[in-house]
VMD Tcl script that draws the C-alpha trace (Angstrom):
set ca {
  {135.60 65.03 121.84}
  {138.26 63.26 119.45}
  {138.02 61.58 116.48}
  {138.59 57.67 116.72}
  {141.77 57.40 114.20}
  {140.23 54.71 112.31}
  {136.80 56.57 111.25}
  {136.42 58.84 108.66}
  {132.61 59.82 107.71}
  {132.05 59.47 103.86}
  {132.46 62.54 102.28}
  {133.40 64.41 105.96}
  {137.24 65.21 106.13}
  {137.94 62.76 103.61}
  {140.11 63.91 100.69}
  {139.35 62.69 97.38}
  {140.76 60.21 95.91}
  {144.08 60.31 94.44}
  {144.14 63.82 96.64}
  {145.83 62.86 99.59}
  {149.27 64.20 98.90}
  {147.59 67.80 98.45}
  {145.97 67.57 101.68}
  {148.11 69.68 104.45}
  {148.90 67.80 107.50}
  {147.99 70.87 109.44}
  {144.14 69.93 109.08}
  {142.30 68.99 111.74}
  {139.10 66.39 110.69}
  {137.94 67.15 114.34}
  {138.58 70.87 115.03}
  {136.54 71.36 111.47}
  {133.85 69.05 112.47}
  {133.90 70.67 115.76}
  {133.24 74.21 113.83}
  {130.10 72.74 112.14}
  {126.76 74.50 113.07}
  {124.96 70.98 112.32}
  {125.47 67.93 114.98}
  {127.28 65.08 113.10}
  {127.13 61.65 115.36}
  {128.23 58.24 114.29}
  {126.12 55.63 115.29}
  {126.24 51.69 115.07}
  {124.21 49.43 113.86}
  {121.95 49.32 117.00}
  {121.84 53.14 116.72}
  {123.93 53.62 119.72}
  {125.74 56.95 119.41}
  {129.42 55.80 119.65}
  {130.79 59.50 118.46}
  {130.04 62.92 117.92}
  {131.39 66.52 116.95}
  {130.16 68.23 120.12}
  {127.06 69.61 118.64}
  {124.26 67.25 119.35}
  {123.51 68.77 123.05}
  {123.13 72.17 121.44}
  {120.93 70.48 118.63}
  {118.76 68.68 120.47}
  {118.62 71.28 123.17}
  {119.75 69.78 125.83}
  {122.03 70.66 128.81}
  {125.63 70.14 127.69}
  {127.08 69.47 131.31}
  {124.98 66.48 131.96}
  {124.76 65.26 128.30}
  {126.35 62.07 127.86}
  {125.71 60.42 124.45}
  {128.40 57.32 124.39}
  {126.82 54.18 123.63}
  {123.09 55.45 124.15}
  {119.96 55.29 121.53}
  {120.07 58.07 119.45}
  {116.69 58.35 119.01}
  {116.62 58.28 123.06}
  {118.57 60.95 122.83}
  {116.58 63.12 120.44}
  {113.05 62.11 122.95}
  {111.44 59.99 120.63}
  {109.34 57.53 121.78}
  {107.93 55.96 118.89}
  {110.73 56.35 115.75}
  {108.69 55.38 113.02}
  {105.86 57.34 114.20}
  {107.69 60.45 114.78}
  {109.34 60.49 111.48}
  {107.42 62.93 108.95}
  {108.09 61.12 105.89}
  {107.71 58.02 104.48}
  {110.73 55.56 104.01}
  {111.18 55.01 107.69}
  {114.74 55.03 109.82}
  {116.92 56.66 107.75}
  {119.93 55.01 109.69}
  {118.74 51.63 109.55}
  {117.98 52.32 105.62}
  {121.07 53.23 104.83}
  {122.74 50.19 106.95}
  {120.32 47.62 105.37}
  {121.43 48.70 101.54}
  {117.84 51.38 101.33}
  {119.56 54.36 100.09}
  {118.80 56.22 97.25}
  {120.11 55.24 95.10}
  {121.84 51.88 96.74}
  {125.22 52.65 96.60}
  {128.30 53.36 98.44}
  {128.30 56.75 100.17}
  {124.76 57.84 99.52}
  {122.55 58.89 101.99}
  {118.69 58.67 103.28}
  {117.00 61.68 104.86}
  {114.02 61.98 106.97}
  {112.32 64.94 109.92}
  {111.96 63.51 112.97}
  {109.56 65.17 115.37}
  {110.07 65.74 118.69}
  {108.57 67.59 121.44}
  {107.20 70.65 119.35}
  {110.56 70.73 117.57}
  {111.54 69.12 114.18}
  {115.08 67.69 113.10}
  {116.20 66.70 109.65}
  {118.41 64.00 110.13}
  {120.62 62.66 106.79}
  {122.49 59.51 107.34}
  {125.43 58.11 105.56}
  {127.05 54.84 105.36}
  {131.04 55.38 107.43}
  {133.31 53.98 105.49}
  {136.21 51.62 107.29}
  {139.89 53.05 106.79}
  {142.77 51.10 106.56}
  {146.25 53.15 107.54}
  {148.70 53.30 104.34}
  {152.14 54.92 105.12}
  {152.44 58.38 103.38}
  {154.37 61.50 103.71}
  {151.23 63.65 105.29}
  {149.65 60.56 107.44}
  {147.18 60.46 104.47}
  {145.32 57.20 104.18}
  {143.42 54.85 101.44}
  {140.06 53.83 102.08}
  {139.23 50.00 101.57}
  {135.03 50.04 101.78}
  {133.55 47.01 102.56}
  {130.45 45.70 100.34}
  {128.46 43.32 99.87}
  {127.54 41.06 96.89}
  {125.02 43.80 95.51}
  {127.61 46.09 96.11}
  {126.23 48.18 99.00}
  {127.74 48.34 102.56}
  {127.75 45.93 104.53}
  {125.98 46.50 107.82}
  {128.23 48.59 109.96}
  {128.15 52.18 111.18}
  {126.49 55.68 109.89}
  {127.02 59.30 110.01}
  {124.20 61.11 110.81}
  {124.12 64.77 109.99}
  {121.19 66.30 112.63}
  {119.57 70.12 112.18}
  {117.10 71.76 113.84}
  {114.69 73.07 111.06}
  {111.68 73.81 113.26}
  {111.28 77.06 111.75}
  {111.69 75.82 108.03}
  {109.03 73.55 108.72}
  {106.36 75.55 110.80}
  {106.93 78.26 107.90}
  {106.04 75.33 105.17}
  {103.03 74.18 107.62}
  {101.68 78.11 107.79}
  {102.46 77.92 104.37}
  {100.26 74.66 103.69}
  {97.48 76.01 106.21}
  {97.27 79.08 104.18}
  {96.60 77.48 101.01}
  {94.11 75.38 102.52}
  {92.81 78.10 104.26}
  {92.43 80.26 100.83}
  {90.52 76.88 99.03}
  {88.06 77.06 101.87}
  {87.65 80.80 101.57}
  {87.02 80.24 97.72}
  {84.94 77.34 98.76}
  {81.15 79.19 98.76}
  {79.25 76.53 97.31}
  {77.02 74.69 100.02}
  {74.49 73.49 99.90}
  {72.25 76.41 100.55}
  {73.90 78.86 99.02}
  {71.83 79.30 96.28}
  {68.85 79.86 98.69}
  {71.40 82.83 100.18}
  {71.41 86.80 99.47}
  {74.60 88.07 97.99}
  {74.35 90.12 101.99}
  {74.62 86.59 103.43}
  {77.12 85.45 101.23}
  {79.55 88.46 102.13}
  {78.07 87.32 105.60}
  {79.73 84.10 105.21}
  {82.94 85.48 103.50}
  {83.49 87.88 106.70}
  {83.55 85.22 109.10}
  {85.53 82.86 107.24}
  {88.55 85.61 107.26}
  {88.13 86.35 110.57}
  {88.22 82.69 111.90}
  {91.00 81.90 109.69}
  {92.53 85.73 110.78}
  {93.09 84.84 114.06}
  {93.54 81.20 114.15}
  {95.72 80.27 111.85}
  {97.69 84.29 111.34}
  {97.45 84.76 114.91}
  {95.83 87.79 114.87}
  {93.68 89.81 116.89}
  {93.11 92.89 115.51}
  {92.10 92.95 111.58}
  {90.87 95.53 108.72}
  {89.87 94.75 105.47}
  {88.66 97.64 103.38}
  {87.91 97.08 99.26}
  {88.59 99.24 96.64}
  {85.75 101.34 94.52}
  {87.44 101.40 91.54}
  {85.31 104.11 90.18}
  {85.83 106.33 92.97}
  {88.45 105.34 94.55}
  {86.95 105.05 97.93}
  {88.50 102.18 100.85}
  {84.94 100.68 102.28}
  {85.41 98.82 105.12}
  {84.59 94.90 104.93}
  {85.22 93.68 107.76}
  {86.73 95.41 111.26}
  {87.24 93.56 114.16}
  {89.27 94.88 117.23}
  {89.50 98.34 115.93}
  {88.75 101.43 118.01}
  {85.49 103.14 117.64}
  {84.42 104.91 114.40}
  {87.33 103.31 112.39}
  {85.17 101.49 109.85}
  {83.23 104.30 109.10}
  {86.66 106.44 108.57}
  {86.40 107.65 104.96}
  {89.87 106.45 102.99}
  {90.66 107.03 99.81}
  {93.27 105.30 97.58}
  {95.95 107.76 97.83}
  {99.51 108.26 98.80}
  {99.36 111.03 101.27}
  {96.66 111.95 103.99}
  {94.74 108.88 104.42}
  {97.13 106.45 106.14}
  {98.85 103.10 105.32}
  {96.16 101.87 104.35}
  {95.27 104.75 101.72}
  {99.07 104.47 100.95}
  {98.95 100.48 100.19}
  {96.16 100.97 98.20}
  {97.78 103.26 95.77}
  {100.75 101.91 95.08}
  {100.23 97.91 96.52}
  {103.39 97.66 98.30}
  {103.29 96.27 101.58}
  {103.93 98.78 104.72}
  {105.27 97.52 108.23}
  {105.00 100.12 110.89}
  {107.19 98.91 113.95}
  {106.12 101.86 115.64}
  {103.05 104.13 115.61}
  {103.92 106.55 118.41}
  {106.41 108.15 115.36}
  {104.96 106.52 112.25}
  {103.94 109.18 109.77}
  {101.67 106.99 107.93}
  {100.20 105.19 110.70}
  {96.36 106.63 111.38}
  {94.50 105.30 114.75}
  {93.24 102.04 114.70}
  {93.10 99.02 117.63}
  {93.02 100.83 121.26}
  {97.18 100.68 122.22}
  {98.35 100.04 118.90}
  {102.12 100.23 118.80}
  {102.48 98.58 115.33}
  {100.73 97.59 112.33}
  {101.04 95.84 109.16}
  {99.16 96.52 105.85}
  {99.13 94.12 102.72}
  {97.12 95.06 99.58}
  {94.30 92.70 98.28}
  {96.22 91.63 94.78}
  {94.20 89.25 92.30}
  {96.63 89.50 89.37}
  {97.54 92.82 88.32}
  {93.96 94.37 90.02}
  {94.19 95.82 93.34}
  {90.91 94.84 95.23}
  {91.59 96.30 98.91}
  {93.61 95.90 101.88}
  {94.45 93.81 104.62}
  {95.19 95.42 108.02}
  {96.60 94.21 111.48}
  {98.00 95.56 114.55}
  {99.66 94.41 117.60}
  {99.69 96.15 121.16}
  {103.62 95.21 121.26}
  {106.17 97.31 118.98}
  {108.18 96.17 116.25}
  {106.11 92.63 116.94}
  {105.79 91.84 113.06}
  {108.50 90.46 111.47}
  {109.55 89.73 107.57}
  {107.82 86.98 108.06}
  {104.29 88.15 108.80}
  {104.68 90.19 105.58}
  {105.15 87.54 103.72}
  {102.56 85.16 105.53}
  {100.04 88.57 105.36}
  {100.76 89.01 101.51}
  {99.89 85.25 101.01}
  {97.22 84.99 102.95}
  {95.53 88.90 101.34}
  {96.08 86.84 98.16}
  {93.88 83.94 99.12}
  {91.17 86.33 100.45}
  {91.51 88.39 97.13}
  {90.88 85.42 95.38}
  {87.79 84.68 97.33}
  {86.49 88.15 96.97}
  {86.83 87.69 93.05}
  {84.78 84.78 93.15}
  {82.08 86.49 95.41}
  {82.06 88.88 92.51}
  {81.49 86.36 90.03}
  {78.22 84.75 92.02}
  {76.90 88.34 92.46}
  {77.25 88.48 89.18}
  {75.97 86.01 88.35}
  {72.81 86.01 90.38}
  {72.62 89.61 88.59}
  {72.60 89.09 85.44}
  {70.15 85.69 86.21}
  {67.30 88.86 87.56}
  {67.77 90.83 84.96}
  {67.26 88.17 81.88}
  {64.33 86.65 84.74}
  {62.83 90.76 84.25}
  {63.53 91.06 80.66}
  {62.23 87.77 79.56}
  {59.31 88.81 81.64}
  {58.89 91.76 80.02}
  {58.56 90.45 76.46}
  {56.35 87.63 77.56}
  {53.80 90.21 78.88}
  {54.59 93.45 76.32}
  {51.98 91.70 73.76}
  {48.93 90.54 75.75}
  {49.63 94.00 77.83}
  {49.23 96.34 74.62}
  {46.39 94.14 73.32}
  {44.44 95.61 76.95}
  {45.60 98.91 76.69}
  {44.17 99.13 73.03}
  {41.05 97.25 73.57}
  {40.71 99.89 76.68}
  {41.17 102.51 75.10}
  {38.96 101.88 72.05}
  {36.25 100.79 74.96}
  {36.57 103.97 76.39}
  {36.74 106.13 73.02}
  {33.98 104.56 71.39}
  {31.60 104.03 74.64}
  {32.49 107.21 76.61}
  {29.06 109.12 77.75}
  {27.54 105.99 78.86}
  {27.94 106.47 82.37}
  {30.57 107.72 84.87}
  {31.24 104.31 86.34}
  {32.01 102.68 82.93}
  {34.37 105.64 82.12}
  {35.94 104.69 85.36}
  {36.58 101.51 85.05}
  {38.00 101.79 81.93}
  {40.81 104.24 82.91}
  {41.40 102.25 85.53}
  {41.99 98.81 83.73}
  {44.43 101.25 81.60}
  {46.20 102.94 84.39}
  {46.68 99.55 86.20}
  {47.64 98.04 82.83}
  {50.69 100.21 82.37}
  {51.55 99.89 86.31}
  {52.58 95.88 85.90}
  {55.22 97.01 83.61}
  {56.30 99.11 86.15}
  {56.09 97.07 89.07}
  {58.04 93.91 87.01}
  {61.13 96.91 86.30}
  {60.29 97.18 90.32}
  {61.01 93.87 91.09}
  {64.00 93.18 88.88}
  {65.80 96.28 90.73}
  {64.38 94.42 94.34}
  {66.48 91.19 93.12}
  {69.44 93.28 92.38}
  {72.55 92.26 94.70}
  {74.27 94.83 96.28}
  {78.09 94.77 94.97}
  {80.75 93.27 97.08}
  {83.28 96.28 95.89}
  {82.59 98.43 93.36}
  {78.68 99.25 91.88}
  {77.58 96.67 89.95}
  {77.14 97.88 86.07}
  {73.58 99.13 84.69}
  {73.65 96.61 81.57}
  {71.88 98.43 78.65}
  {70.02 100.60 80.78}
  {70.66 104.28 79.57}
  {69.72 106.79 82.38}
  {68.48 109.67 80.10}
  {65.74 106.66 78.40}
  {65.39 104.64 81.78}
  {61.58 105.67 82.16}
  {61.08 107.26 78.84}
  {57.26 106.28 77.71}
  {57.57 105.05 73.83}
  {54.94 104.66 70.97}
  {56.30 102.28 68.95}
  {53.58 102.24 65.23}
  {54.19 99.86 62.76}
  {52.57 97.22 61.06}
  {55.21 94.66 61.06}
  {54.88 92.38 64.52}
  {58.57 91.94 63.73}
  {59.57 95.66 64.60}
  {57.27 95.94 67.59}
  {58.30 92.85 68.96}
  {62.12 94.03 68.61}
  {61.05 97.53 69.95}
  {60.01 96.29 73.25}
  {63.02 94.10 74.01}
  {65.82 96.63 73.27}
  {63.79 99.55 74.43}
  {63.02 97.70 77.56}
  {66.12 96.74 78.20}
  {67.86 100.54 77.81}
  {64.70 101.15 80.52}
  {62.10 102.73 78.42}
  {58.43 101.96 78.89}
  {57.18 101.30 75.56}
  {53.53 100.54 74.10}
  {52.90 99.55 70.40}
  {50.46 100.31 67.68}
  {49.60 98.58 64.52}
  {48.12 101.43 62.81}
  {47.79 104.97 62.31}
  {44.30 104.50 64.21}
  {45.54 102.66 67.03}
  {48.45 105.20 67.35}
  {46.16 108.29 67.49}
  {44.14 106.20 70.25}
  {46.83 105.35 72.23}
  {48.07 109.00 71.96}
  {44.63 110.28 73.35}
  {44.72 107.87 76.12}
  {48.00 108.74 77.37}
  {51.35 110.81 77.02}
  {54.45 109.83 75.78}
  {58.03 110.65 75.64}
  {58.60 110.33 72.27}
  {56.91 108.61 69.35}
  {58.80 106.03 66.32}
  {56.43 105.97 63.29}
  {56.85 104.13 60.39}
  {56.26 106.33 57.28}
  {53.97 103.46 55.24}
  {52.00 102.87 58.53}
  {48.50 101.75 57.24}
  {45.28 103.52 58.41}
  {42.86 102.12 60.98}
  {41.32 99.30 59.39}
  {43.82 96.23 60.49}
  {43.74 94.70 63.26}
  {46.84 92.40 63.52}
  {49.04 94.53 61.09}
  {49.42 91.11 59.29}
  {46.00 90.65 57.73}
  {42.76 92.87 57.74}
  {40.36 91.89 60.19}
  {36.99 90.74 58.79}
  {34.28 92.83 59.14}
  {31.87 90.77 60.66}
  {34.89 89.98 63.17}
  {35.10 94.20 63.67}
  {31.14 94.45 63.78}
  {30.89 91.51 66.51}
  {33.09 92.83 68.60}
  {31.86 96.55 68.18}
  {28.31 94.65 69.30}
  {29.46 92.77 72.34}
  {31.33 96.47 73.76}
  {27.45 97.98 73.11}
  {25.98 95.67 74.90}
  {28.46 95.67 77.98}
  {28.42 99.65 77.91}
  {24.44 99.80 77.87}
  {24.28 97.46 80.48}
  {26.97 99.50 82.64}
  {24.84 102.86 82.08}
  {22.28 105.15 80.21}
  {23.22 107.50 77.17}
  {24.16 107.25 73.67}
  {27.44 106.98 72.35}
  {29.56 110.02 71.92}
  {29.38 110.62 68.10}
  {33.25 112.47 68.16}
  {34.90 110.08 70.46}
  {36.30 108.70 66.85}
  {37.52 110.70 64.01}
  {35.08 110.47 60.85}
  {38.00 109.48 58.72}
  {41.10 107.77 60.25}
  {44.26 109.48 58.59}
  {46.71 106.88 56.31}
  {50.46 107.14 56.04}
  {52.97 108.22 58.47}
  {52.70 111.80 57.29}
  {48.81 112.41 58.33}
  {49.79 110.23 61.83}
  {52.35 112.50 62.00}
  {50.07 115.70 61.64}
  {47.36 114.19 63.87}
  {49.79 113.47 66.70}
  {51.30 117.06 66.64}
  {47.94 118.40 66.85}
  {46.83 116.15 70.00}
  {50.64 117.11 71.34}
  {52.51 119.84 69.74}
  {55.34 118.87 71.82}
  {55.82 115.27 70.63}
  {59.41 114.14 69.34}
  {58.33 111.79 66.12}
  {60.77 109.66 64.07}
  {60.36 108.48 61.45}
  {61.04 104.61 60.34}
  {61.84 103.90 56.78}
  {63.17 101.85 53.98}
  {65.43 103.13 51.74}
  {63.20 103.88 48.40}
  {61.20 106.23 46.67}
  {59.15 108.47 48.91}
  {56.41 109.43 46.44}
  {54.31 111.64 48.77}
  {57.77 113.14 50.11}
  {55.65 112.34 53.55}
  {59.59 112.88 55.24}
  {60.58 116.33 53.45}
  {57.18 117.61 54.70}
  {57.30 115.99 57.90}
  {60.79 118.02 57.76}
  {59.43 121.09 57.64}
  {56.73 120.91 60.05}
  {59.13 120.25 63.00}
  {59.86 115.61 62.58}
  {62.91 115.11 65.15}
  {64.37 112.77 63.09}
  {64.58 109.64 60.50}
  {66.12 105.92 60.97}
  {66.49 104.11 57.85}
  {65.80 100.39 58.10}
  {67.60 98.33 59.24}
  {69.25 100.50 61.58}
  {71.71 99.94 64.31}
  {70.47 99.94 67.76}
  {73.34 102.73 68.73}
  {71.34 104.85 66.10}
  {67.99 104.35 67.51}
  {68.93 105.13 71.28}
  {70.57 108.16 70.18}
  {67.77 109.47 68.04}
  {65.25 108.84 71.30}
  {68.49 110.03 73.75}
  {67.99 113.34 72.06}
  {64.35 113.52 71.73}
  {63.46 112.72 75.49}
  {66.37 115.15 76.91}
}
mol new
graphics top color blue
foreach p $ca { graphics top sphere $p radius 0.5 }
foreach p [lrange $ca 0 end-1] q [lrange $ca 1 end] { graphics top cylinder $p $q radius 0.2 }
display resetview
């Protein structure tokens, strides 16, 4: 179609000005607008097409035999119904902005742009004001423009240029693009309402589904694979399957270049691998029934790999660049999600075990209190009757089972890990059910003992005294014993003050009277030593003799040992010292040693 010879699109086979001499007459304005892949129409102020460069059929898709644009709507044309509600942006009609003085900036020759949308497809149409051209003689035919304006110095209503392109893929890509994003805030979204009330099973629970709906909905796909990472063995779990052949989940993968697929082989180096066919595909290990091609994207939360993301079609070669991209995008999303499944499991983790360790110091006092009042009760009354000898062991064996069963409990409330084990805290292994004495006078020191033994996993018990200590030794065994050298004899009660005597003889009375009541027979004259030893030494001695085996440490200040109670102690087999304060590294190790 020809070029009228008295319109020249701004900026479109116009030389610049003061150019025209340099311009060869063997151009053709209409053979190179021809050549254009874009449509270029000039339209009137009605938006009646009244010329084009032979494109727009192609453009708009339509059937170039029958298409006959001359003097209709353009927006007819492009099957819009409905201009300003087809238009994606805001800022309306490009073509009538630009005609009305609406360009941005107002000005001669600039344009307005704008997507129209129309019947699945989407067109980017840019607009710009035609210019009128007046002929000037000149050696090449070149001409002058002469541009109408008006008083604001814009064009005066006339005719437009309207440069049309079909970027339907552009924009579905951007959409997917969008969709994923959302997609990935709605994975990381796992915050309802009752989520606190939820298991960290039910929360991968809600994860898995999530991925899947958004897998196939929004990715279009069928088939998917996630497997995460155990970063301490290196093992590919499965996380989710869905559309894979039988026995594929439970498939063991490791993390490894060779001999455990594309999936082992994205994992270990978190490149992306497309496999456009899997009938020759060294890599490519069964999956989906009929595979003929998969793609697998790692899991990538910043420089971590957490897993990988697997699909597969039943058509070859049917992912394209494309889907990698889209895949690597949307892995990311899902890693990110994961992370933050981490974090609440975490969370709710740590939240059991300072619920189990606050627990356990609440109780550790009041509990020792019972198990020395038993055992005194059943040292001092024994051989007044069977059933009173029961009972008493009992209350003591039941006594040291609630530790037990809270350490029970706080291992119930522990989550299992979404990818690799969740970490012990301070529990040490070799100590986790160690049984501890812990004698010293100062509350301080036995109040310390039980929450940073408890927390490495020991089971400890305290004594105030070196009487209390040899009790507590008869009534039970233990691991390993921590005795301070100065520890006082048996005649405190609190290890802060001595108890008054009438206080002692009281409470000796109300035991007699319980234990006669319970059963016949006098009280057993040895149950008690005659004389209780003093000093960390003699409890030393006496607990060596009840159990020759017995690791003891000693606990000491640094100062003059008059009775060289540690050089002795030395010699007669003491594991080992701590001199206070010491560091709580140095105390685990001493007991590490002594319980192995």
């Amino acid at each position: 179609m020809p070029v009228s010879a008295d319109l020249d699109p701004a900026g479109v086979g116009s030389p610049p000005p003061g150019a025209a001499d340099a311009v060869p007459a063997a151009i053709d304005p209409a053979a190179i607008l021809a050549r254009l892949p874009q449509a270029v129409a000039v339209v009137d102020s009605n938006c009646a097409v009244v010329w084009e460069n032979g494109r727009l059929a192609e453009v708009l898709n339509l059937d170039a035999a029958d298409f006959a644009p001359l003097g209709r709507d353009f927006y007819d044309l492009c099957g819009a119904t409905h201009r300003e509600a087809d238009l994606l942006r805001s800022g309306g009609c490009p073509i009538a902005g630009v005609l009305a003085g609406r360009a941005r900036p107002c000005g001669v020759g600039e344009s307005a742009e704008n997507v129209l949308e129309v019947n699945d497809r989407f067109l980017a149409l840019t607009a710009t004001p035609l210019t009128a051209r007046a002929a000037v003689g000149g050696a090449n035919g070149a001409t002058a423009d002469a541009v109408a304006v008006n008083a604001d110095g814009c064009p005066a209503a006339g005719q437009a240029v309207v440069l049309v392109r079909d970027v339907t893929s552009e924009v579905r890509q951007r959409q997917k693009l969008d969709a994923i994003r959302r997609a990935g805030e709605e994975l990381g979204d796992l915050m309802p309402e009752e989520l606190p009330d939820m298991t960290a099973e039910d929360r991968v629970e809600l994860l898995r589904g999530k991925v899947l709906q958004f897998t196939r909905d929004l990715m279009e796909f069928d088939t998917v694979e996630i497997r995460l990472l155990d970063d301490l063995t290196g093992e590919l779990r499965s996380l989710l399957s869905s559309g894979m052949g039988e026995g594929v989940a439970e498939l063991p993968l490791r993390a490894a270049p060779e001999f455990n697929g594309a999936t082992g082989l994205v994992a270990a180096t978190g490149k992306p691998y497309l496999c456009q066919d899997t009938a020759c595909d060294p890599h490519y290990l069964p999956g989906a029934p009929g595979a003929r091609s998969a793609l697998t994207v790692p899991l990538v939360l910043g420089e971590q790999i957490l897993g990988t993301f697997n699909v597969e079609s039943r058509e070859p070669a049917a992912f394209t660049e494309d889907d990698v991209r889209f895949a690597e995008l949307f892995a990311r999303e899902i890693a990110a999600a994961l992370h933050t499944l981490e974090l609440l499991v975490a969370e709710k983790y740590s939240t059991a075990r300072e619920s189990t360790e606050r627990t356990l110091r609440e109780v550790a006092g009041p509990l020792d209190e019972i198990l020395r009042d038993s055992a005194w009760l059943l040292e001092k009354y024994i051989g007044h009757g069977r059933e009173m000898s029961d009972r008493l062991k009992r209350v003591l064996t039941r006594s040291r089972e609630i530790k037990s069963l809270i350490h029970r409990v706080g291992e119930e409330l522990r989550p299992e890990p979404t990818r690799s084990p969740l970490p012990d805290g301070p529990v040490r292994p070799t100590l986790k059910g160690a049984r501890v004495l812990v004698a010293d006078a100062d509350a301080r020191v036995r109040s310390a003992a039980h929450a940073l033994l408890g927390r490495a996993g020991c089971e400890v018990e305290t004594a105030h005294n070196v009487g209390e200590a040899l009790m507590m030794a008869r009534s039970f065994p233990y691991d390993a014993a921590l005795v301070d050298v100065r520890l006082p004899p048996g005649n405190e009660d609190d290890g802060d003050e001595p108890a008054p005597p009438a206080q002692v003889a009281d409470k000796a009375a109300d035991a007699a009277q319980a234990a006669d009541r319970a059963a016949d027979g006098p009280p057993a004259e040895d149950a008690l030593p005659a004389e209780v030893p003093a000093g960390g030494y003699d409890c030393f001695r006496a607990l060596r003799e009840h159990a020759p085996g017995l690791p003891v440490i000693f606990m000491t200040g640094f100062g003059y040992d008059p009775g060289h109670s540690i050089v002795r102690a030395r010699r007669e087999g003491l594991h080992g010292v701590l001199y206070k304060p010491f560091r709580p590294d140095q105390l685990m190790s001493e007991l590490e040693t002594a319980v192995a």
